[in-house]
Structure formats: structure tokens, C-alpha cells
C-alpha positions in Angstrom: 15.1 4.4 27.2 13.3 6.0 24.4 15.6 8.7 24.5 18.4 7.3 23.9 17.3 5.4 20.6 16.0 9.1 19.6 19.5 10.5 20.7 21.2 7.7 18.4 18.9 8.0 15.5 19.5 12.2 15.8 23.5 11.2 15.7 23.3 8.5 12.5 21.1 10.1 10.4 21.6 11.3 7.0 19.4 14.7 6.4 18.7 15.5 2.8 16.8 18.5 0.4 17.8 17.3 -3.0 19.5 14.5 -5.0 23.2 16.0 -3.9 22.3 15.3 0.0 21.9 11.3 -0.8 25.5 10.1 -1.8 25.8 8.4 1.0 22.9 6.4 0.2 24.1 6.0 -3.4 27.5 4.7 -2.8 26.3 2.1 -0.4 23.7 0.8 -3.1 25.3 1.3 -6.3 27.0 -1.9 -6.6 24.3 -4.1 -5.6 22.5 -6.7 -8.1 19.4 -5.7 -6.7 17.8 -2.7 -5.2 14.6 -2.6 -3.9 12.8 0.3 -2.6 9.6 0.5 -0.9 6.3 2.7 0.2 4.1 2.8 3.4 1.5 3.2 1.3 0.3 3.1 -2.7 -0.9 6.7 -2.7 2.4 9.0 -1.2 3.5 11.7 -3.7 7.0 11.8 -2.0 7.8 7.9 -2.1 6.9 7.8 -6.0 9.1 11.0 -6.7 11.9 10.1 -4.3 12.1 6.5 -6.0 12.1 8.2 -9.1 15.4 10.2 -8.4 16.9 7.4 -6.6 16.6 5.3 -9.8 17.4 8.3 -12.3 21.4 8.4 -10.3 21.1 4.6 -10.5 20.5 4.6 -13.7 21.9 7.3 -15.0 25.4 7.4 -13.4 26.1 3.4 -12.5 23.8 1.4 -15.3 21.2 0.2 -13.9 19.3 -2.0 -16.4 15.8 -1.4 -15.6 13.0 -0.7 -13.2 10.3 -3.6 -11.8 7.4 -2.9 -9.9 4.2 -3.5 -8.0 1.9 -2.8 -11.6 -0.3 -5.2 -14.2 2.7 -7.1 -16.7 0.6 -6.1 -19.9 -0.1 -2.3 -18.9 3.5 -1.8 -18.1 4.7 -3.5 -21.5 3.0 -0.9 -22.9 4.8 2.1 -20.7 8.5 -0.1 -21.5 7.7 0.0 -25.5 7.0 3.9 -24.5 10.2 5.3 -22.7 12.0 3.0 -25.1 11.1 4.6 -28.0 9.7 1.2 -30.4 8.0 2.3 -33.5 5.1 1.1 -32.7 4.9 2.7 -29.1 2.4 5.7 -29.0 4.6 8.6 -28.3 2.3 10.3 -25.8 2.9 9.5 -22.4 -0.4 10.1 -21.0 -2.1 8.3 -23.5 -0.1 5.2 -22.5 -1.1 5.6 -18.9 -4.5 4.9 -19.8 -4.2 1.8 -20.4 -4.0 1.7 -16.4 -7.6 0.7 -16.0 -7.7 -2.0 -13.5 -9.0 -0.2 -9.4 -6.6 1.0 -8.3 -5.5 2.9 -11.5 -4.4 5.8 -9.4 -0.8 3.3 -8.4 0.3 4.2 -12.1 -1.5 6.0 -13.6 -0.5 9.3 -12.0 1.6 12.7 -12.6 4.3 11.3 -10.4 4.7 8.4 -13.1 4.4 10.9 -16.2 7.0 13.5 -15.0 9.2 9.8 -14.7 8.6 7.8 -17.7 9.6 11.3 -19.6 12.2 11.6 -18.5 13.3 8.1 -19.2 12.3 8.4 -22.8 14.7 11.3 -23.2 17.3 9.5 -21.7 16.7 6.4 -23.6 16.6 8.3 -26.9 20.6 8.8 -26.4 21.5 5.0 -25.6 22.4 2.1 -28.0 19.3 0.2 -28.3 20.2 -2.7 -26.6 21.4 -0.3 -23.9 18.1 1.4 -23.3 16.6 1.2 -19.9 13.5 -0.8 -19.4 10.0 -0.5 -16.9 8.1 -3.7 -16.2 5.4 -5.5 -14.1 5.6 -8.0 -11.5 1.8 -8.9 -10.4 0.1 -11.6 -11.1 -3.6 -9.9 -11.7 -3.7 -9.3 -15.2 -5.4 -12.4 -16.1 -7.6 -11.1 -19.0 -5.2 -8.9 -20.3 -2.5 -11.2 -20.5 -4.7 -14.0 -22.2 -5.6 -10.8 -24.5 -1.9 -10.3 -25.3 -1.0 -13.9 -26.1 -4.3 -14.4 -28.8 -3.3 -11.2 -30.4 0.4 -11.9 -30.6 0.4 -15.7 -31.4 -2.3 -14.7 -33.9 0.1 -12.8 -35.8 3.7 -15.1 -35.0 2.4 -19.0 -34.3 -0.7 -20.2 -35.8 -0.2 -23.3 -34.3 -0.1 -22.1 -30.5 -3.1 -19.9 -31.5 -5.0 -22.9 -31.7 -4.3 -23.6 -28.0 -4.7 -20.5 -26.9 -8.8 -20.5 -28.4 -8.7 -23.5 -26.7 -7.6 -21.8 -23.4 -9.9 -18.3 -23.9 -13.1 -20.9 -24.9 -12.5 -22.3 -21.3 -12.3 -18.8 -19.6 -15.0 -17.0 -22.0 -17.6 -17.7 -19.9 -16.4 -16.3 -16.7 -14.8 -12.7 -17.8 -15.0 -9.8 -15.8 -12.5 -7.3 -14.5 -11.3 -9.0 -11.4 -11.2 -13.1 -11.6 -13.8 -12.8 -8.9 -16.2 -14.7 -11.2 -13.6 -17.2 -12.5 -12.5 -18.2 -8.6 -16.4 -18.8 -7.4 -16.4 -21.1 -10.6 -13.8 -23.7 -9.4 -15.8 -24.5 -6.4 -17.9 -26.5 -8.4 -15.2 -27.1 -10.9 -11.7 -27.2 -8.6 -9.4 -27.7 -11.9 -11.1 -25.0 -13.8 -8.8 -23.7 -16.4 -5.5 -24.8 -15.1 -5.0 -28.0 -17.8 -5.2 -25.8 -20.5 -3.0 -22.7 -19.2 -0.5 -25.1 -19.2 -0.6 -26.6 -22.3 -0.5 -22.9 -23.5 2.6 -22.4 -21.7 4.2 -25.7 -23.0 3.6 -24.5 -26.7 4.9 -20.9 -26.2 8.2 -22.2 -24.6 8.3 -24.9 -26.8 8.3 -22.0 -29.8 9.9 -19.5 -28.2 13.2 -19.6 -29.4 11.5 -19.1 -32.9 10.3 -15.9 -32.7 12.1 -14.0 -34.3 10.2 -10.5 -34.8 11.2 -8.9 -31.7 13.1 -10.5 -28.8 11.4 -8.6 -26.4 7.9 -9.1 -27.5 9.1 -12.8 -27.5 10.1 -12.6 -24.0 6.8 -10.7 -23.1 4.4 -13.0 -24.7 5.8 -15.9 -22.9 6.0 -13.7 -19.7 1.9 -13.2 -20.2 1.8 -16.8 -21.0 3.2 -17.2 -17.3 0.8 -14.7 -15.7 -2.2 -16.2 -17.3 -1.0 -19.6 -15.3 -0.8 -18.0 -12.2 -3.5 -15.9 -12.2 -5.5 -18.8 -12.8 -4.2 -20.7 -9.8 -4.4 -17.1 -8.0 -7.5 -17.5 -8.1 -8.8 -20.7 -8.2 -6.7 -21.1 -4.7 -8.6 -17.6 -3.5 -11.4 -19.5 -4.0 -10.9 -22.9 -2.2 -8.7 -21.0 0.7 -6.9 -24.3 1.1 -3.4 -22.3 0.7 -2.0 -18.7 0.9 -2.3 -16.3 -2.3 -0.2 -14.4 -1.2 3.1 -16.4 -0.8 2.0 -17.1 -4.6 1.7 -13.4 -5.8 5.0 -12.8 -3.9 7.1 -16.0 -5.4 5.2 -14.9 -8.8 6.5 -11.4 -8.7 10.5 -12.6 -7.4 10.3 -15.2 -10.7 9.3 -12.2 -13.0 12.0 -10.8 -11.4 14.6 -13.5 -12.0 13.4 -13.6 -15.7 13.9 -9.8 -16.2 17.4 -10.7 -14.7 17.9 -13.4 -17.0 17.1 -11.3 -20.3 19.0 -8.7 -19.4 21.7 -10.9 -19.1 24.9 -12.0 -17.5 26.1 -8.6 -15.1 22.1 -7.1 -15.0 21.2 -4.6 -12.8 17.7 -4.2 -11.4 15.6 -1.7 -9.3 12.0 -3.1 -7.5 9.2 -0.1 -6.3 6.8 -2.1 -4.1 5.3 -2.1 -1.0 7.2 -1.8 1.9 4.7 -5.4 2.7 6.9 -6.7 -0.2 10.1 -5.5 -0.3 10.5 -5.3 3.5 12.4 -9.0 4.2 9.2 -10.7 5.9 10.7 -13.4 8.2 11.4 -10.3 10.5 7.8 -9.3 11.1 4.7 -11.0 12.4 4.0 -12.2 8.6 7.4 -14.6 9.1 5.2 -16.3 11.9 2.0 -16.9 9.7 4.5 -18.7 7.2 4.1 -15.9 4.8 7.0 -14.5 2.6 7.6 -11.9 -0.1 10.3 -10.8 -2.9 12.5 -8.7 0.1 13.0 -12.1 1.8 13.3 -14.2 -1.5 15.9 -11.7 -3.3 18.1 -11.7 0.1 17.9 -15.5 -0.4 18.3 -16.5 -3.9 21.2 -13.6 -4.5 22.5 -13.1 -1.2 21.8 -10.2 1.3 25.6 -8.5 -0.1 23.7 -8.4 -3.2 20.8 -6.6 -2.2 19.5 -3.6 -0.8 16.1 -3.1 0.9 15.3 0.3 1.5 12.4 1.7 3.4 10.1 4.3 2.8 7.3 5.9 5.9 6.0 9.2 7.3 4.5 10.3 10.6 1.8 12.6 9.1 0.3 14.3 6.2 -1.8 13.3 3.2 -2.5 10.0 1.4 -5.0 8.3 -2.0 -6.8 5.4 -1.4 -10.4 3.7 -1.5 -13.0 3.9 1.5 -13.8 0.1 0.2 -12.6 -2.0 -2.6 -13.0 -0.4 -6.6 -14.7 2.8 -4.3 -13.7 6.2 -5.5 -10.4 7.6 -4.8 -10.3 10.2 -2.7 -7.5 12.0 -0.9 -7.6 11.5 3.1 -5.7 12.2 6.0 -3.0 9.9 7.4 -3.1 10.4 10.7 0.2 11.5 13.2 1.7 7.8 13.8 1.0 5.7 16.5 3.4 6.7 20.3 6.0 4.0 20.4 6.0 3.2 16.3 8.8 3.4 14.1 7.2 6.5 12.4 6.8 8.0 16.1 10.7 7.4 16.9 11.9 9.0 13.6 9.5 12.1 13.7 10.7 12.3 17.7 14.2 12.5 15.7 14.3 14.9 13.1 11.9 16.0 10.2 13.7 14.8 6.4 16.2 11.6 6.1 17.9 8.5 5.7 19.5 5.8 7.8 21.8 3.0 7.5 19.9 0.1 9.4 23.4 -0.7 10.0 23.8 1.9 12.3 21.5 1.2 14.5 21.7 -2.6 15.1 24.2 -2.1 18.6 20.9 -0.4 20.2 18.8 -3.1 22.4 15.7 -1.5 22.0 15.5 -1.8 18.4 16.7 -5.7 18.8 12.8 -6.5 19.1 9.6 -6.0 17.4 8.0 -2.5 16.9 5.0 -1.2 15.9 5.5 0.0 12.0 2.9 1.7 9.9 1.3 -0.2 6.7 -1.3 1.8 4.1 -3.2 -0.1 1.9 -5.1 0.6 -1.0 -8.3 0.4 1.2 -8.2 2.4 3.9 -9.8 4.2 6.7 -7.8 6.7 8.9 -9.9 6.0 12.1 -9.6 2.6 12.4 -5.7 3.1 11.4 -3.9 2.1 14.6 -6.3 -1.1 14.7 -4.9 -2.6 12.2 -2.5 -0.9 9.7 1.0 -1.4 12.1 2.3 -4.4 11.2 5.1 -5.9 14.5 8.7 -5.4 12.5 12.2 -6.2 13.8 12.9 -2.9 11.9 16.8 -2.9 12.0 17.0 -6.4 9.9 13.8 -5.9 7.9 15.3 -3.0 5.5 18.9 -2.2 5.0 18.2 1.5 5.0 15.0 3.2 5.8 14.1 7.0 3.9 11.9 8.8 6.3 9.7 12.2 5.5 7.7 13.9 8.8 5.4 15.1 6.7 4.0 13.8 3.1 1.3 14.4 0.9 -1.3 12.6 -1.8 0.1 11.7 -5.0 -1.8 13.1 -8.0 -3.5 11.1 -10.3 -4.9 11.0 -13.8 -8.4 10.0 -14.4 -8.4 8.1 -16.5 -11.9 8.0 -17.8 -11.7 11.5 -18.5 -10.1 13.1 -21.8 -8.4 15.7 -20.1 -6.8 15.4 -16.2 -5.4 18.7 -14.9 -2.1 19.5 -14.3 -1.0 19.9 -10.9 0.2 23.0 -10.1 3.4 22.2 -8.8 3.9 19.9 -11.8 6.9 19.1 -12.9 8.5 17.5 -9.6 12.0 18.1 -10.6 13.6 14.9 -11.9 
């Protein structure tokens, strides 16, 4: 039995080296709204450098508009105002990456990232202004930081919504820190916290939107940090009570963001996600569908319809992987393990060693009509406890349109960023 799904996955797959070996892929995705692409974990050198070529031919050769993903709003500004060359953009990439403080910095704040955002400030530099191609957050962490952005901006633009907004930072003031942590323990003595005056703040900036007339993007993104400050508070004023799930509101935070970016870049916008495969991977086909959770893979499919989107899949069998032994730990580069007999990762590496595959493909094959053991890396992780609890049960065929699969990966390479200088990698540039 498990030879013949290994025989049929050896007969549909696509095999690739380079960018040139992917067309298939490309013509199948080009005309979609939406393409999301995933990772099997946050710290995978060949994910972040595949994504990045993927979305170079998107953008590049059919117009994609710009790229979204799994990153702080306010930290990620700062990267867009970079590769699209504002004035008042530093002009040093690395520089800008350090502003990628929050654990874990290393998601962003890497060599994988710089080689990318280079090269799409180059290829911004020759487009129309209004043309140039754009790099944004989704999450819904960046509490401080977003609050941050609104005083400074509103400061400057809206005296009058300034007011509200000291009104708003008065009521947080006393519970800073990096995380929220301190905020969400407040609420259980005070379970409304800061959430009346978040929204008052939000009110004002819509109601004075329109009026802002500096710079339409800044507009857009001060009311977008306007929006995360709300949510974050409730993030974390619900993380506190555990009354519902935070993580159906990060998810239907992140697919809003989405739809905003969608909006703004109006009518015919085209639009590239990098997020965990967790996240991009349609939920209701996995054991999360029975806990009643969902994420932006299942939401997009939904809200745009599953002709207009593509979920693509990213995983590995073996090799190298950054994360943290424990939460805000060091990161340290550790072994990911050979995958689990009978997983996803296990059938593919059984199969060949470098490719792709049209879920379509493989949809006539019974065994793959059911539940499968499919490999999920965190952040936090431990390699020998991995196959305890880091396979999450996927209906893998309806979960992801197509699936990118690499035998053997290694550690991305990140950038310290509390140091002045980070070395180079060796092997630095990746080839864009």
C-alpha cells in the first residue's frame, strides 16, 4: 500500500535545481488573487530563499502587488518604506533589520531576508511609484510599537486624535514591557482593561483618515497600527481570561490585514502571504478543524474562493533548523531530526530527494483520502521530544494546493541584532 502512493508521488512529481525547473508551478499560480506559501518551520534557510524566488517570478514577470507575512506591522513598515525607496527610508538594509527586536528576531531579521529586500529595492527603483512593490506585516503582537507609531504620527498630522491617543498610552503606561505579558495578568482584576479607549482611538483615526493628506500610505499605516493596538489588547486581555481562543483572533487579525492590503492596492491587486504552514495550510482539514480553530489558508479559500487562491506547502525530512530551547531562550541552530515512518515528510523522502507536486494529482489515491501524520516546527523546540508533539493529523491532498518538498535543509542565518557587526555567511549571496 505504501508503495504504491510512493510509486505515484515518484510519477507526478515535478523535480527542480533552479528557478527555470518551476514553470509548472508558476503557470498554475500566476493568475491567482492570492498566493500563499508556507514553512514547516520559522528557522529553514531553503523555505525563506525558495519563497523569495517564487515571489521575485511573481512579481517580476506577472505583477504581483506585494508580499504579506507572518512579521510585527510596525517593523515591517519600516522594511516597505525601505525596498521602496521613500526619502525618509534609511537606505541600509541591515540597518532597517534591526529594528526586528521582538524574540524571535531571527524570523526577519536574517541574511535570507537581506539578500531579498535588496533585491526588491533595485527592482523597485525602475517602477512608477505607485507601481512599486510593497512588504508588510500581518501579526497582531506589536502592541507597544504600534501605540508608539500612532503618538508619533498623530503628533505630527492630528492634534486632536493625539489627545486620545495620551489618553489611550496613560491607560497602558503602567503595564509596558516587551511582550503584553504584564498587560494580560492586569485584566484579571480589571477584565475591560484598555479596550474602551483603543477604540475610541480607532474611531477618531477613521473618522480623520480621509484627511491626511501627507502620505497615503503612512495614512493607511497609522490607521493599520491603530487596528493592531485594538487587537492586541483584546489578544491579550482574552490570553489572560482563557474564556476564548487567541488564536482564531491572531488568524482572523492577520486575513483582515490582508483584506486591507488588498483593498489599498486596489481594484485587480495581487498578493503573496509567507507564513507558517499552521497558517496558510487550510485548517478545517487537520485536527485544528476539530478544536474549532481556523487560520488565513482557510479564511482566503473562503472569502475569495479556492479558484482564487493557491496554498502551497513547504517541509523536509531531515537536516538543520533555528529555534529557542524555551521561550525568548537563545537561538541556537539544532538538528531536525529524519521524519517520523508513515508522515508526509517520510512518503516524499521515500520518493525522491528535490520537488514539487500538484495536490491535484494525487487526490485519486485512497490512502491519501485520510489523515496523516505531517511535521510542524515551532519557534520553541526540542528535537527529542519532536515526534510527541510537532506532527500535526493533515488530510494533506486538500490542505495545500501544491506542496514544495526538500530531503534535506539547513538553518537559516541570522543577524544579531544586538551586535554592530553580524558576519557574512559564506555562501552569501543565495542567488535571487
Amino acid at each position: 500500500m505504501k508503495n504504491s502512493v510512493i510509486a505515484t508521488l515518484q510519477e507526478n512529481k515535478n523535480d527542480f535545481k533552479d528557478k527555470e525547473d518551476l514553470k509548472a508551478l508558476i503557470d498554475s499560480i500566476k493568475d491567482k488573487r492570492i498566493v500563499m506559501m508556507g514553512e514547516a518551520s520559522h528557522g529553514t534557510h531553503d523555505y525563506y530563499n525558495w519563497r523569495a524566488k517564487i515571489s521575485k517570478l511573481l512579481m517580476e514577470e506577472h505583477g504581483f502587488d506585494f508580499v504579506a507575512v507572518e512579521g510585527d506591522w510596525p517593523a515591517c513598515y519600516e522594511l516597505n518604506r525601505h525596498v521602496k525607496n521613500y526619502e525618509d527610508a534609511s537606505e541600509e538594509t541591515k540597518s532597517v533589520l534591526r529594528e526586528f527586536k521582538r524574540w524571535p528576531s531571527w524570523m526577519w531579521a536574517n541574511w535570507e531576508v537581506h539578500e531579498w529586500m535588496q533585491w526588491l529595492r533595485e527592482f523597485n527603483k525602475e517602477l512608477p511609484s505607485g507601481k512599486r512593490k510593497g512588504f508588510y506585516g500581518l501579526d497582531v503582537y506589536s502592541l507597544w510599537e504600534s501605540l508608539d507609531a500612532v503618538m508619533e504620527y498623530l503628533k505630527k498630522e492630528d492634534p486632536s486624535a493625539f489627545e486620545t491617543a495620551k489618553t489611550a498610552m496613560r491607560c497602558f503606561e503602567p503595564h509596558r514591557d516587551e511582550g503584553g505579558q504584564t498587560y494580560a495578568l492586569s485584566t484579571r482584576l480589571v477584565p475591560e482593561g484598555c479596550s474602551r479607549e483603543v477604540s475610541q482611538l480607532l474611531s477618531e483615526i477613521r473618522k480623520n483618515v480621509s484627511n491626511y493628506n501627507s502620505d497615503r500610505e503612512h495614512a493607511f499605516s497609522t490607521e493599520q497600527n491603530a487596528v493592531v493596538t485594538k487587537n492586541a489588547e483584546k489578544y491579550y486581555r482574552i490570553m489572560a481570561s482563557g474564556d476564548e481562543s487567541t488564536w482564531n483572533l491572531r488568524d482572523r487579525h492577520m486575513m483582515d490585514t490582508l483584506n486591507r492590503l488588498m483593498k489599498f492596492h486596489g481594484e485587480n491587486a495581487t498578493g503573496i502571504v509567507w507564513a507558517h504552514n499552521t497558517h496558510i495550510g487550510d485548517a478545517s482539514y487537520t485536527d485544528m478543524g476539530d478544536q474549532g480553530l481556523y487560520n488565513i489558508g482557510e479564511l482566503g479559500r473562503e472569502e475569495y474562493g479556492k479558484d482564487k487562491v493557491s496554498l502551497i506547502g513547504f517541509g523536509s525530512y531531515r537536516g538543520s533548523v533555528l529555534a529557542g530551547n524555551s521561550w525568548g531562550s537563545e537561538v541556537q541552530e539544532m538538528k531536525l531530526p529524519e521524519g517520523r515512518e508513515d508522515s508526509w515528510e517520510d512518503l516524499c523522502h521515500r520518493a525522491g530527494d528535490q520537488f514539487h507536486i500538484h495536490m491535484e494529482d494525487l487526490r485519486h489515491i485512497p490512502e491519501l483520502q485520510k489523515r496523516i501524520p505531517h511535521r510542524a516546527v515551532g519557534v520553541v523546540y526540542n528535537p527529542n521530544h519532536e515526534r510527541f508533539g510537532n506532527y500535526v493529523p493533515t488530510l494533506i491532498t486538500k490542505r495545500y494546493d501544491h506542496f514544495l518538498f526538500f530531503d534535506k535543509t539547513k538553518a537559516l542565518n541570522h543577524i544579531d541584532v544586538s551586535v554592530e557587526d553580524s558576519k557574512l555567511p559564506e555562501t552569501y549571496p543565495y542567488g535571487l
